[in-house]
C-alpha positions as CSV (number, residue, x, y, z in Angstrom):
1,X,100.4,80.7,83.0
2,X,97.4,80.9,82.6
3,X,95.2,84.2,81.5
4,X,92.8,85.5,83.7
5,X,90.5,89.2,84.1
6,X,89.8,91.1,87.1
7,X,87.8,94.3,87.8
8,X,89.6,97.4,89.4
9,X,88.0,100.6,90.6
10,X,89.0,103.8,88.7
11,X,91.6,104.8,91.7
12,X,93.2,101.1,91.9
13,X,94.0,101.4,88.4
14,X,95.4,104.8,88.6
15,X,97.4,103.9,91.4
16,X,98.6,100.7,89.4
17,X,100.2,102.5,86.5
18,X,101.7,105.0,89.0
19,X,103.5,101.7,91.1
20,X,104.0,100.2,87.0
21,X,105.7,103.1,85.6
22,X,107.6,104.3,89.0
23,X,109.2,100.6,89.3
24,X,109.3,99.7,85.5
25,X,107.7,96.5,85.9
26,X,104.2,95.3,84.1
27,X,101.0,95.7,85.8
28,X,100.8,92.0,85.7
29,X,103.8,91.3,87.2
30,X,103.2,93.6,90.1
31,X,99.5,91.8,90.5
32,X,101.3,88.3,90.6
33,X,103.4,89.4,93.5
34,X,100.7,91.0,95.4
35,X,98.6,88.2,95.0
36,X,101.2,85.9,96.4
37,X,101.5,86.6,100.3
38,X,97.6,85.8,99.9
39,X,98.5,82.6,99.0
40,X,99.3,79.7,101.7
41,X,102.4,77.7,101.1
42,X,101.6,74.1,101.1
43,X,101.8,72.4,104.6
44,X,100.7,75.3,106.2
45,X,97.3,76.5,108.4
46,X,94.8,77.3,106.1
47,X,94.8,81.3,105.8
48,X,91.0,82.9,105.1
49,X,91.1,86.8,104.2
50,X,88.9,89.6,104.8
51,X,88.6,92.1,102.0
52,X,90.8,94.4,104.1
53,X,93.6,91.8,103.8
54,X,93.4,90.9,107.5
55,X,94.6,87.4,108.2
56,X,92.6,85.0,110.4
57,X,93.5,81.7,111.0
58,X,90.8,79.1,110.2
């Protein structure tokens, strides 16, 4: 894997370590698997996403 940084407002993070400590998984792990859907599997229409998460087809 490889280490990366991102930027969160005050009420993401908040609302992070509430999902964290309410499902007793890392922070991390919970980004990972939010950031997957977001991801296209290979073979697949590419997907572009609005900052709202709202999926278009390209």
């Amino acid at each position: 894997m490889i280490r990366t940084q991102i930027c969160l407002t005050d009420k993401q993070r908040a609302e992070l370590a509430i999902i964290s400590r309410n499902s007793g998984k890392e922070q991390r792990e919970i980004i990972r698997r939010a950031i997957d859907p977001l991801i296209a599997p290979a073979g697949q229409d590419q997907m572009i996403f609005t900052a709202g998460f709202q999926l278009l087809r390209a």
